[in-house]
N, C-alpha and C positions, 0 to 999 in steps of 0.2 A: 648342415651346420656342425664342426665341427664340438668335440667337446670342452677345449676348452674355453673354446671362444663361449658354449654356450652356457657353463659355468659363470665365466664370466658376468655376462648379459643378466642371468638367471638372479644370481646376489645384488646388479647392481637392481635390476627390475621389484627384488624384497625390498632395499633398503629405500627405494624410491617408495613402494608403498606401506610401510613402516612407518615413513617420514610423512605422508600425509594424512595417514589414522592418526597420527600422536599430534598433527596441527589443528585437524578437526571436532578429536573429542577428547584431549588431556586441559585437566585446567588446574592449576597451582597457585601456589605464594612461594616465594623465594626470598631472597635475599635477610637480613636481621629482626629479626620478629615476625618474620613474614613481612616484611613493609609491602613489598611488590606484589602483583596476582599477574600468572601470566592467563587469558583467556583464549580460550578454544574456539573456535569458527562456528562450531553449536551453539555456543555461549553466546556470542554475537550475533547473530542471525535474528531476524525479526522475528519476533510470534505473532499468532494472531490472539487477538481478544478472547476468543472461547477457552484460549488455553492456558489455565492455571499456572503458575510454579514461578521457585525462584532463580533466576539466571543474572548471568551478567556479569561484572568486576565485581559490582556492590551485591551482586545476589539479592539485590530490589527484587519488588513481585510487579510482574508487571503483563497480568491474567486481566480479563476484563476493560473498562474504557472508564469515560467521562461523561455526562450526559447535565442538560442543562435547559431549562422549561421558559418556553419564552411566552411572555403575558403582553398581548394586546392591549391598546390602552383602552380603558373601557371595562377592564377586563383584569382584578384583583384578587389573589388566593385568598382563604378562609382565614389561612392565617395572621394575615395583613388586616383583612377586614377585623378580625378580633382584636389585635393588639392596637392597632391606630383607635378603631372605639375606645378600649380601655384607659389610652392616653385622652380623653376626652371628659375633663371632668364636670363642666358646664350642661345642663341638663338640657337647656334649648340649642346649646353646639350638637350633643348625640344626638338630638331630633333630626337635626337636621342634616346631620350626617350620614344618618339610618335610613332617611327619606333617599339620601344620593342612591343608594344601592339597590338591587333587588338579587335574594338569593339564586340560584340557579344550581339546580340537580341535588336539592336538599343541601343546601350548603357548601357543595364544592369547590365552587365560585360562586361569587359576587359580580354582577354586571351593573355598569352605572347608566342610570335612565336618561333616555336622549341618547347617551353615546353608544350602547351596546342594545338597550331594549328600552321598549316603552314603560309606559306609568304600572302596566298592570306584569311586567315580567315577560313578555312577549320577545324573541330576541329580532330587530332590525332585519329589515332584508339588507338594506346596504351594506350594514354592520358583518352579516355572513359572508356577503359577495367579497368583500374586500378583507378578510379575513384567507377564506378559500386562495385569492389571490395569491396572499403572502404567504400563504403554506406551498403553492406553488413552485411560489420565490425562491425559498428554503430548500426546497428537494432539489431546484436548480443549482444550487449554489454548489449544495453539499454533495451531488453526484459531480460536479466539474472538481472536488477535491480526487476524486481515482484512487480515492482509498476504500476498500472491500469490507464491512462490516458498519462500515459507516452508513445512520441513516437516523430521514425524518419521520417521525409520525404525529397524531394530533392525539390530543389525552385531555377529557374532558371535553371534547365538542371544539373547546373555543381557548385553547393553549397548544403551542408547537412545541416539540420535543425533540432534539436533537441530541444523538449520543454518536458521540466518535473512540475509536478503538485507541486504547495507551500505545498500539504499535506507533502511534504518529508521536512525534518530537515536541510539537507547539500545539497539543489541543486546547488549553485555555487561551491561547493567544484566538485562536479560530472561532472559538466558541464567544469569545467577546468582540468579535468583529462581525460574525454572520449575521448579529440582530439588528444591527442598524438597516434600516430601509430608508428609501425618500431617493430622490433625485439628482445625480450628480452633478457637484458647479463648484468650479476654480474660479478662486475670487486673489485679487492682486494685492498687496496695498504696502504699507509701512508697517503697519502691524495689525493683527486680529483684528481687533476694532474698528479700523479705517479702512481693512480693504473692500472693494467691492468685485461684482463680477468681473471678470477678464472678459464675458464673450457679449455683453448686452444682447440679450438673447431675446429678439421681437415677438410680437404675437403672429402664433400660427407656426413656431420653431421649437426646436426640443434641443437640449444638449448631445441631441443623435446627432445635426447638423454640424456643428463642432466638431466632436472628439468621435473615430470611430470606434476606439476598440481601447483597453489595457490592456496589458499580458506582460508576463513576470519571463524571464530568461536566466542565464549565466554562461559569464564568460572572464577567462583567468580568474576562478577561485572564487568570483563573485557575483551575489545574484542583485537582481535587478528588476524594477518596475520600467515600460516601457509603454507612452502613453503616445498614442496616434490618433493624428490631428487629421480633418476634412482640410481641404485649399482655403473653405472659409474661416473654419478655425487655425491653421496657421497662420494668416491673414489678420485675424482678429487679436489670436495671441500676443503678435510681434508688435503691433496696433498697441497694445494694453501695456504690455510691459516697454514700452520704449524708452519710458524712463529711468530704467533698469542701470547701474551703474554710474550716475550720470552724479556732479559736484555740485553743490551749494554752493551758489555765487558768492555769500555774504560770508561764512564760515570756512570753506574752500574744504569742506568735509563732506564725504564722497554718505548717501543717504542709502541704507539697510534695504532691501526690498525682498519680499516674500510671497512667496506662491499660496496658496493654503488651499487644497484639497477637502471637499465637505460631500457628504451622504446625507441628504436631509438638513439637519441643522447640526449636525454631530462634525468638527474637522478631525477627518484621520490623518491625514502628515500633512507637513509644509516642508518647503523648500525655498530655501536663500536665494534671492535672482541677481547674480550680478553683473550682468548683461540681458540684452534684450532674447525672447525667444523667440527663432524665426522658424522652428523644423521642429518633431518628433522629440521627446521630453523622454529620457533615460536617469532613473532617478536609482542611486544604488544608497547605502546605509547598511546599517547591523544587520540586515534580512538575511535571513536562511531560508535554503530554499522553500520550506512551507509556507514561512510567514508572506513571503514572494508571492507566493501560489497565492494566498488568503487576500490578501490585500488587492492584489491584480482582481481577483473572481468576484470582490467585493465594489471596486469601483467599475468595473466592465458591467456588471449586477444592476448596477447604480444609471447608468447611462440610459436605459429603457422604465427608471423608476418615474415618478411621476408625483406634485407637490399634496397630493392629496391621501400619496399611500398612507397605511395606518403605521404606525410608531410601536415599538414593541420594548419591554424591560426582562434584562435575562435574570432568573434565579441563579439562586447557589449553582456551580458545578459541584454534583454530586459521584463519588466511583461508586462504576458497576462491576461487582465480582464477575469472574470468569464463567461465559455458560456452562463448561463442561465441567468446570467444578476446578477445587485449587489445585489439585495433584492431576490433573488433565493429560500434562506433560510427560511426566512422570508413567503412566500407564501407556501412553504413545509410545513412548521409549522400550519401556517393556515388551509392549507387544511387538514390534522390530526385533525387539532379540529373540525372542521366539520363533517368529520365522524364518530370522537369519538358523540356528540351531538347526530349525528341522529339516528345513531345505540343506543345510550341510549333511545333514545327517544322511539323508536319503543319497547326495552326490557321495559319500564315502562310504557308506555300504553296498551300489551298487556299483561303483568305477574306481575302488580304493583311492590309489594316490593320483591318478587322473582328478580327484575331485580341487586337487588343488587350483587347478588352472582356472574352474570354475571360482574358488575362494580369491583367488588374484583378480581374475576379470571383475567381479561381484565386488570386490573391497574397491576397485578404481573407478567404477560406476557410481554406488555411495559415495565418494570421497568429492568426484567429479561435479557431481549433483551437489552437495552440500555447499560447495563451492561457489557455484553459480548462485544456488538461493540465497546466499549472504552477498556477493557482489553485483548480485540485479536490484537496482534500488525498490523496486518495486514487487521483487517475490518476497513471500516470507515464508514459514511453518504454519499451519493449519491441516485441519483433519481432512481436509477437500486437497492439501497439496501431498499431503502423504498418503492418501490412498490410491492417487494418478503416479505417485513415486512404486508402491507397491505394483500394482499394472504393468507398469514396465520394469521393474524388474523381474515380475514373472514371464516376462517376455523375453529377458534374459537369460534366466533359469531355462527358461522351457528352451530357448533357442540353442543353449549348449547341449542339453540332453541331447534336441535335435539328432546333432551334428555325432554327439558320442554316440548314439546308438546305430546312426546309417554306419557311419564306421567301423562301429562292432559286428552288424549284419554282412559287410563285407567281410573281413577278415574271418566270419565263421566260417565263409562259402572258399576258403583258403588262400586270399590274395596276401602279399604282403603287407607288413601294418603300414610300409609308408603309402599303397596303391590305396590302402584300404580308406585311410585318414582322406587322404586326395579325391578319390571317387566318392566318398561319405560327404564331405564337404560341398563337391562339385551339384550333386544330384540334390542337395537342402540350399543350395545359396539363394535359386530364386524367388523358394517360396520364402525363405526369412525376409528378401529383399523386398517384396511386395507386401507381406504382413508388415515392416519399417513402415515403410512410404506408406500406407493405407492410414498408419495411425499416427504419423508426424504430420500429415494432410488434414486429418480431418480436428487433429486437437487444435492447429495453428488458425485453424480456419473459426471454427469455435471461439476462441481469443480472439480474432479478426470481427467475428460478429459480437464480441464485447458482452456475452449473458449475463448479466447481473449475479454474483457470488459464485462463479466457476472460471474468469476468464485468466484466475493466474493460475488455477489447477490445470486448467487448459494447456497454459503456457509450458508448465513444466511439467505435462503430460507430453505435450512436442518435445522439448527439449533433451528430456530423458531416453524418449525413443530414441532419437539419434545417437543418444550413447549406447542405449542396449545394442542398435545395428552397428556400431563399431565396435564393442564388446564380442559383438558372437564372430563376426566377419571379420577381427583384424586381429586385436588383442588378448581373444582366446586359443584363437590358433598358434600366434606367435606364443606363447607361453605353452602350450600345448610340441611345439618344435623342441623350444629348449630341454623341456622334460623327456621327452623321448630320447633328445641327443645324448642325455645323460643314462640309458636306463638302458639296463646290459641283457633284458628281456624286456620289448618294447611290449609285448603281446598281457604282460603280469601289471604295465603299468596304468593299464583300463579296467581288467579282470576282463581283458576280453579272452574268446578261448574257442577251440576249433570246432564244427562238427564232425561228432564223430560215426562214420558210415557202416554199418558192420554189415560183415559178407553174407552172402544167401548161400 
């Protein structure tokens, strides 16, 4: 390679990676008073809930989640039970209010007799069984959201808790949709009031027999519920709605008709019919893709629900500060700069200006990576994704040393620096190439078996490897070329240096 060409190459190569550290982590205000902010790809980029700190345009904090306590009926906080007594001014209304309940766990809850426990405080077996159930129900729901930190647990015996991470867009939308239970049925009519089932649904039938499945989609820019009908519920649907569109003989005014969607006794949407349904029901609206998501996992939920499940009321959504604390971030950061420092340190003390190749390789790997985690809708930042980042970048690290040190072992034995470079590379290619593959296989595969709070560290543990083996095998060497082309002692531009044999 020529030198000027490789000057050339060399400036345009800086200013390409210049130009994508300043996309990824510069963030400003511009324009008159600062009106404008421009933000950085770091800035952007999802967190996850553990990790504290302020980012963003608005520099919102947005460390921690949402979390929201769901009460069985049957089944009322302390503090409910306090204040509704205390609204209670009638002394044989408290009697007999006091009678409804029985403490439970020293006061932590209140369960009402008959419906949660007997006369003496004893709680229901039915009452547990069908409780158990619907905590079931919940960790169903909320594992089909594929969001990582999100989860159910029970608190207090006989309360469900749900907490979803601030990385998600619509957690109160989700949060006041997952607590409905009960049975799914599409009812037809003129309006709420009037309608009735679409599917008359016989004894010895479930709305399985109907409607097989919901799922949420998108397509051109928009998302969408998509509701799939059995042959009999097409049948029945088109059956129901027939009247759909049709004129008033006396008025010559064409009659409004409506779908209306119910979970139990709760309607979650309706939809205008102005024609008859004869096929598969594509329902699009305001939905972003979560609320999609949410809605779809709640009426598909609903389809195996059954008239008898128990009913639940959500509390407050309360935020949960970040686990690793508020400045989480902030320390994550740091410690990256640390290691970037010393890992340079060590490349320019012992390969001088060689270490740069490494410092270029290294910046487009970061750069590359950061990139993907902000355009995969589903990666984000987390201390699980930044330690599979670190991993392979020490693979990176390690794999140039590699390559400079067979190199330098060459040329001490006196071959030319270009035989030397050639040979050094040739005699490390396969074991980098199999260390690659050994760790892009098994992280992919890891995310392919889906482990519960690793499968996106997984992801961008495969992902990353495949940069580090084109980092060491392509782009280090190519930058590796240009600086030599340029360097009027190739031997000074590694610190490499001869042995020297002295005579007997």
């Amino acid at each position: 390679m020529g030198k000027k060409k490789s000057a050339f190459l060399l400036a345009l190569y800086t200013l390409l990676i210049a130009l994508l550290c300043f996309i990824c982590v510069a963030s400003f205000n511009y324009g008159e008073n600062g009106m404008y902010t421009f933000s950085s790809i770091l800035d952007l980029t999802k967190k996850d809930a553990d990790l504290g700190a302020e980012y963003g345009a608005n520099a919102t904090y947005n460390g921690g989640g949402y979390s929201a306590v769901y009460y069985p009926e049957g089944v009322i906080s302390a503090e409910t039970y306090e204040n509704e007594l205390a609204g209670i001014a009638d002394e044989a209304e408290r009697a007999k209010y006091e009678a409804k309940y029985r403490a439970y766990q020293g006061g932590t809850l209140y369960l009402e007799v008959e419906t949660a426990c007997d006369e003496e405080g004893a709680v229901l077996e039915s009452f547990a069984s069908a409780f158990a159930s619907a905590k079931e129900m919940f960790a169903a729901r909320v594992a089909r959201l594929n969001v990582d930190g999100a989860r159910v647990s029970v608190r207090d015996d006989y309360t469900v808790e749900v907490f979803l991470p601030a990385m998600m867009e619509n957690e109160y939308y989700a949060l006041s949709r997952l607590v409905f239970t009960g049975e799914l049925s599409i009812r037809y009519g003129t309006s709420e009031d009037a309608a009735t089932d679409a599917f008359s649904i016989k004894r010895g039938e479930t709305v399985a027999d109907y409607v097989k499945s919901v799922s949420s989609a998108a397509g051109g820019g928009t998302h969408y519920l998509a509701v799939h009908f059995t042959d009999a519920g097409r049948e029945a649907i088109a059956k129901a709605t027939a009247s759909a569109g049709s004129t008033d003989s006396e008025s010559g005014t064409s009659t409004t008709n409506y779908l209306y969607f119910y979970v139990g006794d709760t309607a979650i949407l309706s939809l205008t019919i102005g024609e008859p349904v004869a096929d598969d029901l594509y329902i699009s609206g305001s939905y972003t893709g979560e609320t999609a998501n949410v809605t779809a996992i709640l009426l598909d939920s609903a389809i195996q629900g059954g008239t008898n499940d128990l009913s639940f009321t959500a509390g407050d959504a309360l935020q949960i500060p970040a686990g690793y604390g508020e400045n989480a971030l902030m320390w994550l950061y740091i410690s990256y700069g640390v290691v970037f420092v010393a890992m340079m340190a060590f490349f320019f003390v012992r390969y001088r200006a060689l270490a740069f190749a490494q410092l270029y390789t290294y910046l487009l790997f970061t750069a590359c990576t950061l990139l993907c985690v902000w355009a995969i809708p589903f990666l984000y930042l987390s201390v699980e994704t930044y330690v599979a980042f670190l991993f392979t970048s020490l693979m990176l690290s390690a794999g140039n040393a590699m390559t400079f040190e067979a190199a330098r072992k060459e040329y001490a034995l006196g071959k030319t620096y270009a035989s030397s470079v050639k040979t050094g590379y040739k005699k490390c290619l396969w074991k980098l190439i199999d260390l690659h593959i050994v760790v892009v296989v098994f992280a992919f595969l890891v995310y392919a078996i889906a482990l519960p709070g690793i499968q996106t560290a997984a992801f961008v543990m495969g992902l990353t490897a495949v940069f580090s083996g084109l980092g060491v095998l392509l782009f280090n060497r190519f930058t590796w070329a240009m600086m030599a082309a340029l360097s009027k002692k190739s031997g000074k531009l590694g610190n490499f240096k001869r042995e020297e044999i002295e005579d007997e």
